[in-house]
N, C-alpha and C positions, 0 to 999 in steps of 0.2 A: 442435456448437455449445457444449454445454457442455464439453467437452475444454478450448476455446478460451477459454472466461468463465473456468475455472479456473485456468488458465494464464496469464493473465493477471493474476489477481486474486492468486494466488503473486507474482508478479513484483514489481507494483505494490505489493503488501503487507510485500515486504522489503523494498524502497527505502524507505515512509514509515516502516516500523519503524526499520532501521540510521542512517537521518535523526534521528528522533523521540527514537530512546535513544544515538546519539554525540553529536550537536549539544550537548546542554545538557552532555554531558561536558566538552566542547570549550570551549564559551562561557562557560559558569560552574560549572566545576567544585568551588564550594561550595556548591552548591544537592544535597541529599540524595536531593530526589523528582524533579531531572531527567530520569532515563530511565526513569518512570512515563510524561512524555509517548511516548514509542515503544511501549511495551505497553501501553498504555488508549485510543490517541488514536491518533493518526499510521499506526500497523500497523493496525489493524481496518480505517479508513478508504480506508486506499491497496488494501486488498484490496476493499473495495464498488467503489472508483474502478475499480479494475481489471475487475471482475464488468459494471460497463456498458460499461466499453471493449469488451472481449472481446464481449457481446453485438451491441454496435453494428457491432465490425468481421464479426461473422458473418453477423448480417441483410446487410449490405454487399455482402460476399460471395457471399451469397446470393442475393442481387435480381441481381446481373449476371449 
């Protein structure tokens, strides 16, 4: 189960990070502190998102 949360919450946590720190490169690449969003914000979060996914789909898993 935890293998599962963790591996997940890797997964999900590089998506909102490479999100979080390309996007403002992308959209307003005169903004300095744009890819502060992907390391303060967006990357921690997509890795908690991920941490319940992975829980959710092992209990899941589990019960059947």
């Amino acid at each position: 189960m935890i293998a599962s949360m963790f591996r997940w919450g890797v997964i999900l946590g590089v998506i909102g990070f490479v999100g979080g720190f390309v996007g403002p490169l992308i959209f307003t690449p005169e903004a300095n502190q744009g890819p502060l969003l992907g390391i303060f914000i967006t990357g921690p979060l997509g890795f908690v998102l991920g941490l319940v996914v992975g829980l959710m789909l092992s209990l899941r898993r589990r019960r059947n």
